[in-house]
Backbone as JSON, one array per atom type, in Angstrom:
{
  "sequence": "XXXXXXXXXXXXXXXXXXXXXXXXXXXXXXXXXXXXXXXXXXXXXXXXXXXXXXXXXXXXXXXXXXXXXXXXXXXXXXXXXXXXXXXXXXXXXXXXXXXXXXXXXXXXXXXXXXXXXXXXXXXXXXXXXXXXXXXXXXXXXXXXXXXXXXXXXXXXXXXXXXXXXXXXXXXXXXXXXXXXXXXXXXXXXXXXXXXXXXXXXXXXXXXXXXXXXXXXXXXXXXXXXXXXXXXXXXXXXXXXXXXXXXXXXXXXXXXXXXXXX",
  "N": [[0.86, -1.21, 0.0], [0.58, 2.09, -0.77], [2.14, 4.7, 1.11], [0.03, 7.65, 2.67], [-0.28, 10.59, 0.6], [1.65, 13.94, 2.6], [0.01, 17.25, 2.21], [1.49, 20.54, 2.16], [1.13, 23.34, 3.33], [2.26, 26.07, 2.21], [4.11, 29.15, 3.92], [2.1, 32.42, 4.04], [3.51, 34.28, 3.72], [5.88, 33.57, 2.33], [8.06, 33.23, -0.59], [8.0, 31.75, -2.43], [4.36, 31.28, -2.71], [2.65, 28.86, -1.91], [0.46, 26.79, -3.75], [-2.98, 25.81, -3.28], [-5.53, 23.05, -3.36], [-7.57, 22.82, -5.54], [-7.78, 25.83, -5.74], [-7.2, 28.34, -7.43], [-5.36, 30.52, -7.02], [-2.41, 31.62, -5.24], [-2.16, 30.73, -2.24], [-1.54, 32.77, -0.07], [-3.03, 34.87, -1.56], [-5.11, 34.73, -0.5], [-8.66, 36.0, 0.77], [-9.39, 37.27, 4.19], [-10.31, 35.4, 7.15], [-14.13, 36.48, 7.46], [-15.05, 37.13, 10.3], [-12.48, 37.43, 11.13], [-11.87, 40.19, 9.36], [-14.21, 42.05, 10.73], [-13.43, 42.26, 13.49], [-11.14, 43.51, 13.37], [-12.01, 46.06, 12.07], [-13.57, 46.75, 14.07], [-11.71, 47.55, 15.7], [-10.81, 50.16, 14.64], [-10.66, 53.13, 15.77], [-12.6, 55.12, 14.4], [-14.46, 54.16, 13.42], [-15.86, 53.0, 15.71], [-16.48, 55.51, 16.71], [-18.3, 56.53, 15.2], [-20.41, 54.22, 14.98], [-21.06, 55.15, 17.75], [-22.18, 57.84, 17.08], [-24.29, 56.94, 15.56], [-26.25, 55.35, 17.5], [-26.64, 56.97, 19.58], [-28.13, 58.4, 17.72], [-30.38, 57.08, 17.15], [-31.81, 56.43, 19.39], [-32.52, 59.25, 20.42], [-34.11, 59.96, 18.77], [-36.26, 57.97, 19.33], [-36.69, 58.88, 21.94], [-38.09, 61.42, 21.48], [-40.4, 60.46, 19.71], [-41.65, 59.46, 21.56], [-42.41, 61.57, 23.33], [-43.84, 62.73, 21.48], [-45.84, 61.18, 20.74], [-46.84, 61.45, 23.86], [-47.88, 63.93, 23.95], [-50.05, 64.17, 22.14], [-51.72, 62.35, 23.57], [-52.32, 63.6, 24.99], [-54.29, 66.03, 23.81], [-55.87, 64.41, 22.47], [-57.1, 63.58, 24.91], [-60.93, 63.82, 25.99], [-62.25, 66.75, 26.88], [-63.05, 67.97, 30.17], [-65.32, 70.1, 31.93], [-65.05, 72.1, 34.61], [-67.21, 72.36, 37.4], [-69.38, 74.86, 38.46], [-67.93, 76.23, 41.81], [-69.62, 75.71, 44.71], [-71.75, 75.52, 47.5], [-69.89, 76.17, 50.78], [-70.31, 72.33, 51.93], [-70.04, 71.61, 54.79], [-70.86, 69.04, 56.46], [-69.08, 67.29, 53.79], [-66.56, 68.14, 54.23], [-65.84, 67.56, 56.7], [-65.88, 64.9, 56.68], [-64.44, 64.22, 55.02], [-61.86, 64.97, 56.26], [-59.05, 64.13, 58.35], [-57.49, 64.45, 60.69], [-57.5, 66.62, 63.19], [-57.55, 70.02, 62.64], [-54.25, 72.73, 62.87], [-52.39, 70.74, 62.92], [-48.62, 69.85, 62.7], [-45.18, 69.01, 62.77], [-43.33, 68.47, 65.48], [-40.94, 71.06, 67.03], [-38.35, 69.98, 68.09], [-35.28, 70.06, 69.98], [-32.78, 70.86, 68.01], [-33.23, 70.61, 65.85], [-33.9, 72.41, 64.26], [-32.45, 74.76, 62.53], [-30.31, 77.44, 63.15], [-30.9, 80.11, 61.43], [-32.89, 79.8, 60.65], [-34.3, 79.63, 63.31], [-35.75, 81.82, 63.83], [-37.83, 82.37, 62.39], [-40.3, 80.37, 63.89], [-40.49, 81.42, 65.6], [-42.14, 83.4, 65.28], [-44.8, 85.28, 63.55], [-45.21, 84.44, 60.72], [-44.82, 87.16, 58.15], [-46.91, 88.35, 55.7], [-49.27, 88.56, 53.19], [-52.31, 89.57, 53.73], [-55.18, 87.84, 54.02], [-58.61, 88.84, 52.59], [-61.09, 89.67, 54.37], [-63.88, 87.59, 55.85], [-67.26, 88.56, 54.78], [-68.65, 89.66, 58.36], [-67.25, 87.03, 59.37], [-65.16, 85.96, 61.76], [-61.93, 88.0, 62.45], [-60.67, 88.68, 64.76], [-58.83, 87.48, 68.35], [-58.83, 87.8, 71.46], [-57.33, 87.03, 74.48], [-57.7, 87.33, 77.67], [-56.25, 86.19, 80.1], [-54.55, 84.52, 79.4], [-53.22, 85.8, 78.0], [-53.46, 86.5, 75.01], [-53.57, 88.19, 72.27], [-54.48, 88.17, 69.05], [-54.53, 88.1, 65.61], [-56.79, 86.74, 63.87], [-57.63, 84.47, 60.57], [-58.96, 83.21, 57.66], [-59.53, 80.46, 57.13], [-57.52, 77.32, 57.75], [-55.52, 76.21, 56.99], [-51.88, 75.39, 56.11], [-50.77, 77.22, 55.5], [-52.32, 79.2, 56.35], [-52.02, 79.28, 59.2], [-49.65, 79.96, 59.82], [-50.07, 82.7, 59.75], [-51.46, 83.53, 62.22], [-54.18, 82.69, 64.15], [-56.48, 80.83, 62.52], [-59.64, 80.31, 61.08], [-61.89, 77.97, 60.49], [-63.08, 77.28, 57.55], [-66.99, 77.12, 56.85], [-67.47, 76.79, 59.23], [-69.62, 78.09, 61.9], [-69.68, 81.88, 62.19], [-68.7, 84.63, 64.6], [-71.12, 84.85, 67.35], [-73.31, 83.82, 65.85], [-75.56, 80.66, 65.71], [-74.35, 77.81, 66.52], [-70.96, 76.14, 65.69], [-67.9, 77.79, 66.44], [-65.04, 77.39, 65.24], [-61.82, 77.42, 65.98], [-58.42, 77.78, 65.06], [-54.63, 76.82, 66.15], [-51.23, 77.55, 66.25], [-49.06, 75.77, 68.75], [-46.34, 75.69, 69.62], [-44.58, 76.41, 66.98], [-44.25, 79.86, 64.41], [-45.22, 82.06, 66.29], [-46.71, 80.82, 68.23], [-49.3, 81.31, 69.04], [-50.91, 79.85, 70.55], [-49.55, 78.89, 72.92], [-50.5, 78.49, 75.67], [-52.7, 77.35, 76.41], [-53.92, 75.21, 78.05], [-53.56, 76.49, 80.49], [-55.98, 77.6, 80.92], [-59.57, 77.5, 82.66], [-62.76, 76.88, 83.55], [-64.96, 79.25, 83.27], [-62.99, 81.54, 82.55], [-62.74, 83.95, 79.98], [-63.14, 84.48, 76.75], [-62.76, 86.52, 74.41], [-64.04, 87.18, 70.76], [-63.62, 88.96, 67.69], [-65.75, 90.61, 65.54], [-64.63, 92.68, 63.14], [-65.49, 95.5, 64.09], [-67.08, 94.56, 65.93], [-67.17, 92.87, 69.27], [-67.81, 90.0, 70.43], [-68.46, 88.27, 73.61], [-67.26, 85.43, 75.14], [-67.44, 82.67, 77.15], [-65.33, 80.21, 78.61], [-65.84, 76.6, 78.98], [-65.21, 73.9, 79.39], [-62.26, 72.35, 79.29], [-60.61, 70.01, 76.89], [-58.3, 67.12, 76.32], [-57.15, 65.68, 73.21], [-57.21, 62.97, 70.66], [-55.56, 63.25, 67.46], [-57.69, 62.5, 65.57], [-59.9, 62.27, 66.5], [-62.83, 63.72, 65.66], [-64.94, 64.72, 66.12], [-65.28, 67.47, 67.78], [-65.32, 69.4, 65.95], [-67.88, 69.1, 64.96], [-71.37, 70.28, 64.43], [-73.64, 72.47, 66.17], [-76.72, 73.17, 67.84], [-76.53, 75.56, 69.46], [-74.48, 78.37, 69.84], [-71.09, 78.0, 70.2], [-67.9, 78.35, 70.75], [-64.8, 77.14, 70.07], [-61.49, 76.18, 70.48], [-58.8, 74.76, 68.72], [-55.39, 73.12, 69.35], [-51.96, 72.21, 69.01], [-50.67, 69.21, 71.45], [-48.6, 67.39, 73.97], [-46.31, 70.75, 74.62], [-43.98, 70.78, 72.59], [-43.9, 68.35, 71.45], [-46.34, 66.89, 70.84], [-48.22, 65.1, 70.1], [-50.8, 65.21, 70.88], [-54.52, 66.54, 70.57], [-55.27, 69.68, 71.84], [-58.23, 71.17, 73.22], [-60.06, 73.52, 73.64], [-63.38, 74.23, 74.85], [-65.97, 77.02, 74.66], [-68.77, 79.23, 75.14], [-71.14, 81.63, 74.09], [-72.04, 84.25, 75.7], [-74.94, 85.32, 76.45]],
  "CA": [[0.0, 0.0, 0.0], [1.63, 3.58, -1.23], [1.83, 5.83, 2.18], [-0.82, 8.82, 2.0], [0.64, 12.0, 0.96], [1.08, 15.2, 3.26], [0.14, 18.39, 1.83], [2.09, 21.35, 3.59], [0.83, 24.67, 3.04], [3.31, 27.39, 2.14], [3.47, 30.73, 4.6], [1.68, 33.38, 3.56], [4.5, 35.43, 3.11], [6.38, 32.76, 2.15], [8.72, 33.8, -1.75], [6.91, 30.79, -3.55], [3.5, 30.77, -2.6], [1.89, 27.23, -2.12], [-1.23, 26.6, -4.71], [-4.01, 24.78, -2.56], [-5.87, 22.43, -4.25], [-9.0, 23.77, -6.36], [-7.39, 27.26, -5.77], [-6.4, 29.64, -9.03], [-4.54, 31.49, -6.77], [-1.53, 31.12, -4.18], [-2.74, 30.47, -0.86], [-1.17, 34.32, 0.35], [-4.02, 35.86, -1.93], [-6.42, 34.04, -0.18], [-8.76, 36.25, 1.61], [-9.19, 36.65, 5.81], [-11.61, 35.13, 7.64], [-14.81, 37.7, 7.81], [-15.09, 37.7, 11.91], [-11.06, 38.31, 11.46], [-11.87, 41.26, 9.2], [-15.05, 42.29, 12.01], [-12.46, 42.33, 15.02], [-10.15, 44.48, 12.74], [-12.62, 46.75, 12.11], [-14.03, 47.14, 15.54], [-10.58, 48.35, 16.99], [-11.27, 51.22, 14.16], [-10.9, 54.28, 16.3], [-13.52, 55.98, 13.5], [-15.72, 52.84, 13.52], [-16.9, 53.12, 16.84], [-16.8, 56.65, 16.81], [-19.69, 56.27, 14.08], [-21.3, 53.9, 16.15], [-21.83, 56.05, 18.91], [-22.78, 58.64, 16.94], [-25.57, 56.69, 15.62], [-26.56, 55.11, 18.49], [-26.96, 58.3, 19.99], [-29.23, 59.19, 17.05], [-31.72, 56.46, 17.3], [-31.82, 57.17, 21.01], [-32.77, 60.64, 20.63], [-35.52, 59.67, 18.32], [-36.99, 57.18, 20.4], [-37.17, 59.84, 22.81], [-38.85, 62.26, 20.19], [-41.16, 59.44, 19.52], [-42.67, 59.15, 22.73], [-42.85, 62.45, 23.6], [-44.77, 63.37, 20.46], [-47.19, 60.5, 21.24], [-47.43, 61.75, 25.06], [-48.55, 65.05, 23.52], [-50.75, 63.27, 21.17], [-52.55, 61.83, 23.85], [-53.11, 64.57, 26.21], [-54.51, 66.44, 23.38], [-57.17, 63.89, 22.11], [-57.93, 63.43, 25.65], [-62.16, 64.53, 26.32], [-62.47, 67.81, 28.19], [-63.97, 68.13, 31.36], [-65.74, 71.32, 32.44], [-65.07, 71.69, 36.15], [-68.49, 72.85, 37.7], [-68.81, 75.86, 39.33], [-67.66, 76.12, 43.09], [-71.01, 75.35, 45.03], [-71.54, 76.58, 48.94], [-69.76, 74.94, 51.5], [-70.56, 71.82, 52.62], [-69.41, 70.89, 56.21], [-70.83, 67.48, 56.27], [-68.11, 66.45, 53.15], [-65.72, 68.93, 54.22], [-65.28, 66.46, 57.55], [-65.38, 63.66, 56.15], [-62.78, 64.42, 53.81], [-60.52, 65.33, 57.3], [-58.83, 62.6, 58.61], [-57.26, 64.92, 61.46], [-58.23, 67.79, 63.14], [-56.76, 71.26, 62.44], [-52.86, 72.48, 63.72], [-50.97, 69.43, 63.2], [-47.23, 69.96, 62.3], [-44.06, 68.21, 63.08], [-42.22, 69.43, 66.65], [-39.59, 71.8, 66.6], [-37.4, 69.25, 68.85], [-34.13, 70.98, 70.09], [-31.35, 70.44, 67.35], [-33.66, 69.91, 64.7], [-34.73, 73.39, 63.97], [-30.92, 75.33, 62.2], [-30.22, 78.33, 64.05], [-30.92, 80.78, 60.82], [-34.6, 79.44, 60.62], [-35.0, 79.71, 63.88], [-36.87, 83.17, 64.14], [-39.72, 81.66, 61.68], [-40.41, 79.75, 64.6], [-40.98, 82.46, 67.13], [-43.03, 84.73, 65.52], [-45.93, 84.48, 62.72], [-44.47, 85.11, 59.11], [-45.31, 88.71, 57.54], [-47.4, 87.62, 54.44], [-50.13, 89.19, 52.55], [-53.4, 89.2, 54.59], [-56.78, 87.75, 53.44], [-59.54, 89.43, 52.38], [-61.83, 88.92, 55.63], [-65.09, 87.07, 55.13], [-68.06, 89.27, 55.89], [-69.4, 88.41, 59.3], [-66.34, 86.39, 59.7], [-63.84, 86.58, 63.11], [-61.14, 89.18, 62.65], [-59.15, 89.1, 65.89], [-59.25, 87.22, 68.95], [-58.48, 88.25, 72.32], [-57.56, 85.99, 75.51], [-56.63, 87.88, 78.61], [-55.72, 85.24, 81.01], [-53.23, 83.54, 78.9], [-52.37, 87.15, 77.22], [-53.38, 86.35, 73.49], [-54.11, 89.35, 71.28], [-54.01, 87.53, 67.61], [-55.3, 88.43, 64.1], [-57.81, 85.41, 62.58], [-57.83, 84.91, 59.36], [-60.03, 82.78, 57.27], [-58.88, 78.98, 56.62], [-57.02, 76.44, 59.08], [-54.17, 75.53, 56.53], [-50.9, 75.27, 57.23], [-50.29, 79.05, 54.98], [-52.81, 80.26, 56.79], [-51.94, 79.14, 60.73], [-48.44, 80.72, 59.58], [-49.78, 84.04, 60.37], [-51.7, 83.57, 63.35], [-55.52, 82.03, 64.19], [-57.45, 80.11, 61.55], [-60.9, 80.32, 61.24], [-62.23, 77.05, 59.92], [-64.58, 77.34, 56.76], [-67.93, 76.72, 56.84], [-67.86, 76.75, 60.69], [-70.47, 79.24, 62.42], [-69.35, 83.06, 62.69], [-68.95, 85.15, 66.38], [-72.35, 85.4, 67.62], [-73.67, 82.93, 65.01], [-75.28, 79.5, 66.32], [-73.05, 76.67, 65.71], [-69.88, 76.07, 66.43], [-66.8, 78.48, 65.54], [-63.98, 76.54, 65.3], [-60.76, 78.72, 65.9], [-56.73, 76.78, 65.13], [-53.94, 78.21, 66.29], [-49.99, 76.67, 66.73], [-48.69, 76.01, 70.34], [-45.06, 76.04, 69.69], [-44.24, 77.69, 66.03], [-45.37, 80.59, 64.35], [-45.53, 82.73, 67.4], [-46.66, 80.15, 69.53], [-50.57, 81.84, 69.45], [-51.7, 78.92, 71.51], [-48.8, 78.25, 73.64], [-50.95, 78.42, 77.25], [-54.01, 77.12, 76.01], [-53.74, 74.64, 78.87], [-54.16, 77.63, 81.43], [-57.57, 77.95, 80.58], [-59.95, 77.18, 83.21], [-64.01, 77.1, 83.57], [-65.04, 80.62, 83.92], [-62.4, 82.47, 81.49], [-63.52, 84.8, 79.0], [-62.41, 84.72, 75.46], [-63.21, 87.53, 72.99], [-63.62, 87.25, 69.52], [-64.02, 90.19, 67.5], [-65.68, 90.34, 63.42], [-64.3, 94.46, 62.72], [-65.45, 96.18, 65.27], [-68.04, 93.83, 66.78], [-66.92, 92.09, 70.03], [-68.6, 88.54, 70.93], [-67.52, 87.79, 74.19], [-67.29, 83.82, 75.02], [-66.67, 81.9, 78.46], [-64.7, 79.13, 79.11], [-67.19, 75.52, 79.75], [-64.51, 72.38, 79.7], [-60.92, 71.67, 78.17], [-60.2, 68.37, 76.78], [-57.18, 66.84, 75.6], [-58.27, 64.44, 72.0], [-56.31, 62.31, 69.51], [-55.75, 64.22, 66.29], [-58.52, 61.68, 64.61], [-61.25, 63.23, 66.99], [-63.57, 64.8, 64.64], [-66.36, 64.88, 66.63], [-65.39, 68.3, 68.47], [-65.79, 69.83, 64.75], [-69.48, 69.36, 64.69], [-72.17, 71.53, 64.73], [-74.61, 72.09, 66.82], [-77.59, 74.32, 67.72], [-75.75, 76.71, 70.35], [-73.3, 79.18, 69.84], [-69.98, 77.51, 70.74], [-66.22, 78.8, 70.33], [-63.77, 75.8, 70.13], [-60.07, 76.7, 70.08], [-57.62, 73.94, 68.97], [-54.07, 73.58, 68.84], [-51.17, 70.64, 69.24], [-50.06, 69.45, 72.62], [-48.48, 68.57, 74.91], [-45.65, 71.39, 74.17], [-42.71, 69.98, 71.6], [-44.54, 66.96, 71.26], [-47.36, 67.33, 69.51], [-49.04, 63.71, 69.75], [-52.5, 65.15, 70.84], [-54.31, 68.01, 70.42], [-55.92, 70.24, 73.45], [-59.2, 71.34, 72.62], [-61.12, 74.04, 74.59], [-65.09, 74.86, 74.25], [-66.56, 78.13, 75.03], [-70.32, 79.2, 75.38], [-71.32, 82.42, 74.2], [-72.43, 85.04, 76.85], [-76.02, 86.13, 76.21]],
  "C": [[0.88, 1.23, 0.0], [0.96, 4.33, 0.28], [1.19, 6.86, 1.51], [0.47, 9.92, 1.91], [0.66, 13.17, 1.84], [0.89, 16.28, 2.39], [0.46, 19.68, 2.76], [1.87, 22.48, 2.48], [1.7, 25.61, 2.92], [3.17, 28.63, 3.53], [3.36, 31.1, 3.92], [2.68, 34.01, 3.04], [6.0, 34.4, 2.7], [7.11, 33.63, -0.2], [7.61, 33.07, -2.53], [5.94, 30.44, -2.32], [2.94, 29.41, -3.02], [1.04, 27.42, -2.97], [-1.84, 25.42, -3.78], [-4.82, 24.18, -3.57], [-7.84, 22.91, -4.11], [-9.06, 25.37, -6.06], [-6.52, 27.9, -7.26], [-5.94, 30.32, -8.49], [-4.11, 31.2, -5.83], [-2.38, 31.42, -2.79], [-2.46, 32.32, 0.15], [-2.0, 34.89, -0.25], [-5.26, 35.45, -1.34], [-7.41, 35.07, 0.96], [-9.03, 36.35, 3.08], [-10.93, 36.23, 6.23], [-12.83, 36.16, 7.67], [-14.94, 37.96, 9.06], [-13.48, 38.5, 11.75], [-11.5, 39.72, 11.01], [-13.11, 42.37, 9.99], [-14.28, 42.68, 12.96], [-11.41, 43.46, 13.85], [-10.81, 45.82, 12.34], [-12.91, 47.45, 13.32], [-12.64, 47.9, 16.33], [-10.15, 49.77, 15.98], [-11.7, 52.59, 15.12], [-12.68, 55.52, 15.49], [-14.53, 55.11, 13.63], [-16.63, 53.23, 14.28], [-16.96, 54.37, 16.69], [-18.37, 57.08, 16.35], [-20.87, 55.43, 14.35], [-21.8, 54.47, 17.35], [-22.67, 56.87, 18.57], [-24.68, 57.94, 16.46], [-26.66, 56.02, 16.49], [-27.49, 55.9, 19.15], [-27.78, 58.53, 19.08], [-30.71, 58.46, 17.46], [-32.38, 56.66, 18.8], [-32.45, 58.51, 21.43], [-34.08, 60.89, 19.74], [-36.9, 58.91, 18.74], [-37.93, 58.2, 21.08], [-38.46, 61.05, 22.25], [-39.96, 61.69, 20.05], [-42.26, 59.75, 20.23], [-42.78, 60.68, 23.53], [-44.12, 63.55, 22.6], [-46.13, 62.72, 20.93], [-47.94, 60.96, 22.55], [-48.61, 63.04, 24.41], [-49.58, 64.74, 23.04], [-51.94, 62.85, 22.12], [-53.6, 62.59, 24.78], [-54.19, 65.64, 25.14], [-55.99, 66.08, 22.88], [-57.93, 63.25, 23.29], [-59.99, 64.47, 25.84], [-61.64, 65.55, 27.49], [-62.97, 68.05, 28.93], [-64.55, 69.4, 32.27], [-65.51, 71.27, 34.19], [-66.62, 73.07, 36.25], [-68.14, 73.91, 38.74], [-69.13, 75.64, 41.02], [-69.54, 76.47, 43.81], [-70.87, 76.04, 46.81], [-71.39, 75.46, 49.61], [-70.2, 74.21, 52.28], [-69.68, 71.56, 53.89], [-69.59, 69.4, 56.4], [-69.75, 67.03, 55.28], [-67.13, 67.07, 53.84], [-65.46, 68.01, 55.74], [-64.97, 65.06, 57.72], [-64.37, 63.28, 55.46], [-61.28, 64.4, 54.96], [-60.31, 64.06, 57.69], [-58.08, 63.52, 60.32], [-57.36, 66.55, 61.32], [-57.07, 69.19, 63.0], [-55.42, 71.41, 63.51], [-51.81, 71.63, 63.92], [-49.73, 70.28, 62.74], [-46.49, 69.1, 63.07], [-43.43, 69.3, 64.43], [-41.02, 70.02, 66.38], [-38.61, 71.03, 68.06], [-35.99, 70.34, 68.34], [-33.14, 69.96, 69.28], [-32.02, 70.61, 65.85], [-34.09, 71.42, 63.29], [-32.98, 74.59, 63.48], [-31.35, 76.94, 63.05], [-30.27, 79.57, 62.76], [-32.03, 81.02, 59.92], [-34.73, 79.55, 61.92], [-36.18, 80.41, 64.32], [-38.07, 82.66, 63.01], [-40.4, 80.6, 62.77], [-41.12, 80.11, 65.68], [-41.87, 83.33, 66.88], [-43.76, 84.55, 64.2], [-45.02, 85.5, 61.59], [-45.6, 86.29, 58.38], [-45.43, 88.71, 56.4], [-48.71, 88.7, 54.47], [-51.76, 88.65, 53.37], [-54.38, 89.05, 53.83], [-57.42, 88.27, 53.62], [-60.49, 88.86, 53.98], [-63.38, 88.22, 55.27], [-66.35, 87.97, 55.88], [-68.8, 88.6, 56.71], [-68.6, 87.73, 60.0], [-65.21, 87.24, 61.05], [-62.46, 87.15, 61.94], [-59.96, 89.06, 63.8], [-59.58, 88.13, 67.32], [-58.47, 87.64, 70.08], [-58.65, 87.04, 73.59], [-57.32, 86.71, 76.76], [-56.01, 87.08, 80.05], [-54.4, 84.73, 80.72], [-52.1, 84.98, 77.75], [-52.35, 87.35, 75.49], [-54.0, 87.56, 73.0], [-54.03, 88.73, 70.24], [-54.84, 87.77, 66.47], [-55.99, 86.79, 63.85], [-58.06, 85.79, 61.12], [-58.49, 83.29, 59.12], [-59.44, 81.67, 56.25], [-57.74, 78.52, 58.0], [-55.54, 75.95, 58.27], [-53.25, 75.92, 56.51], [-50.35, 77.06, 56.51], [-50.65, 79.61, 56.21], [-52.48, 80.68, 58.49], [-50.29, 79.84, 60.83], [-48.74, 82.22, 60.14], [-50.72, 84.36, 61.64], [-52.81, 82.73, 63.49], [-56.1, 81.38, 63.1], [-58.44, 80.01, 62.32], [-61.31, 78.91, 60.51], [-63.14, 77.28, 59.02], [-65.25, 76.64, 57.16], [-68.48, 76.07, 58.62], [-68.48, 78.17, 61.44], [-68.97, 80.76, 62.75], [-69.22, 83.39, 63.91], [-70.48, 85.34, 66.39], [-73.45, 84.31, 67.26], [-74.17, 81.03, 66.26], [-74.98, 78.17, 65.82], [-72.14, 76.75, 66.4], [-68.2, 76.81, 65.65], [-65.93, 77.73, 65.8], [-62.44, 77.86, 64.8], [-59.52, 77.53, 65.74], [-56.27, 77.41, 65.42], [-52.59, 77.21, 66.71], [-49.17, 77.25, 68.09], [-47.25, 76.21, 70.72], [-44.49, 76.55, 68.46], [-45.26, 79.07, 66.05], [-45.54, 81.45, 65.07], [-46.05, 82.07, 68.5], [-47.78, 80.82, 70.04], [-51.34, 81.62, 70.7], [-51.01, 78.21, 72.39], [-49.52, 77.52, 75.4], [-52.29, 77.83, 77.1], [-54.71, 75.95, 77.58], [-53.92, 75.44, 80.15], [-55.52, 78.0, 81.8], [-58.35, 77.0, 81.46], [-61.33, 77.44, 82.93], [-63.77, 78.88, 83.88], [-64.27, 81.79, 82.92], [-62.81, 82.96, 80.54], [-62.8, 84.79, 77.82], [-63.16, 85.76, 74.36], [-62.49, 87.72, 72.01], [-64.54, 88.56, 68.35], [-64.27, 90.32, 65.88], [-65.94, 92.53, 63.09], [-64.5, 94.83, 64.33], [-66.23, 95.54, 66.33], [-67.35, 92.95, 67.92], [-67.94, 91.13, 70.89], [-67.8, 88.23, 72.18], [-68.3, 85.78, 74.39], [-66.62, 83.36, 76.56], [-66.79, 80.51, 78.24], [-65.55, 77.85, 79.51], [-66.3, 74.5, 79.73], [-63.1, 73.32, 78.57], [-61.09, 70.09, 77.93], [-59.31, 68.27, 75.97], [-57.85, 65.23, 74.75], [-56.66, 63.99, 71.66], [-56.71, 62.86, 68.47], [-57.3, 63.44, 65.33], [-59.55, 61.8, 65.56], [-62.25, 64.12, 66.75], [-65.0, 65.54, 65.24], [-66.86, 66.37, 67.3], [-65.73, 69.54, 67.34], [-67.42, 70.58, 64.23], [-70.21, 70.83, 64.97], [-72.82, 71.48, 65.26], [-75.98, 73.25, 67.08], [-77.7, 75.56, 68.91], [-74.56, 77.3, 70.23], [-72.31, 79.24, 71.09], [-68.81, 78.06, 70.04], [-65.73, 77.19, 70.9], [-62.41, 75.94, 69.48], [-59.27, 75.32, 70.17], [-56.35, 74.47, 68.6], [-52.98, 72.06, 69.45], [-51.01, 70.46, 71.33], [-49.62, 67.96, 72.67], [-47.3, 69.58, 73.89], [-44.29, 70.66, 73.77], [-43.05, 68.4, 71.73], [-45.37, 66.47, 70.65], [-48.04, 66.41, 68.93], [-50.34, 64.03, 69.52], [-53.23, 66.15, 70.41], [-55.23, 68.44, 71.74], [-56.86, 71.29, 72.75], [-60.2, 72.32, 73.71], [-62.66, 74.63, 74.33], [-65.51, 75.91, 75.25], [-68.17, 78.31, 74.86], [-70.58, 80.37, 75.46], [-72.28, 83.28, 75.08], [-73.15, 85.31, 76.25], [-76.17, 87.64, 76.75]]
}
């Protein structure tokens, strides 16, 4: 039996190129693998460069895309007339509360920077509301020493500059129940002594020039989810809240008054 033959491939760069068999041309013209010429490409400083850039394009169209569509959608959304403002209810308007007027967070010592502190001590000097006619104006304590402007709403703008009046809670004089807020340690600290307040004390609340006076009938200390002191009823009641105890601010301290005939 004749030993097989080897066939030995020339190098590439070899003088006499090998001829491979069923090749018309020396094995050195032969071209490179296509991944080889892929990987030779890719380390193409310009390559990738050109890849990024388009990358970056489709990327930026995408984006384009879906911001056209957002537009798109808000556009062929139906329009909804909002109805006009109606007179307030109190029944939703407590139901809607989940806690009662004056909350905030304690000004615990450390917590409060020493270049905010004076917003702290004294009620911020803001543009005053229109008063509501009829509506409290000013209230006066003289036991506990309160002189304080009321203004008309319980939220947290409004307890910024001194008393809140609660909407849709009875006027001075009015029978029902006025519902007064007021904060016990910012703010000025309206309602710091509120806790002072004994049977018998007189509170006057004043709508312009009119003074309602009001005495003192219980305190009680609630849990902010106490809605019940809110209500209305069919005697002209003052009801001053505000947080307690002082830098703590779990409960709130709740006093009811009983206008002087």
């Amino acid at each position: 039996m004749a030993e097989p033959k080897l066939l030995l491939r020339a190098h590439p760069q070899a003088k006499d190129a090998a001829w491979l068999p069923g090749c018309t041309r020396p094995f050195a013209q032969v071209r490179a693998h296509p991944l080889r010429r892929r990987r030779e490409r890719q380390r193409n400083p310009l390559s990738v460069a050109l890849l990024a850039v388009e990358l970056f394009a489709v990327l930026a169209l995408l984006a384009w895309l879906g911001k056209a569509f957002s537009t798109w959608r808000s556009l062929a959304a139906p329009v909804t007339s909002t109805p006009p403002a109606a007179a307030f209810d109190w029944e939703a308007s407590s139901l809607a509360s989940v806690e009662l007027p004056g909350g905030h967070v304690a000004p615990r010592t450390g917590t409060v920077p020493g270049p905010l502190r004076h917003l702290y001590q004294r009620p911020i000097s803001v543009a005053i509301p229109t008063p509501v006619p009829g509506g409290p104006t000013r209230i006066v304590i003289p036991r506990i020493g309160v002189d304080a402007l009321v203004v008309e709403g319980d939220g947290p703008e409004e307890l910024k500059m001194g008393v809140g009046h609660r909407p849709g809670t009875a006027n001075p004089g009015q029978v029902g129940n006025m519902v007064l807020s007021g904060h016990n340690d910012i703010y000025g600290e309206v309602f710091r002594h509120l806790d002072r307040l004994a049977s018998g004390d007189e509170v006057i609340v004043y709508s312009g020039e009119a003074a309602f006076h009001y005495r003192v009938r219980e305190r009680r200390i609630v849990q902010p989810t106490e809605l019940s002191v809110l209500a209305q009823g069919d005697e002209p009641i003052l009801t001053l809240i505000s947080c307690y105890p002082y830098l703590i601010d779990t409960h709130r301290i709740v006093v009811i008054a009983e206008l002087v005939r």
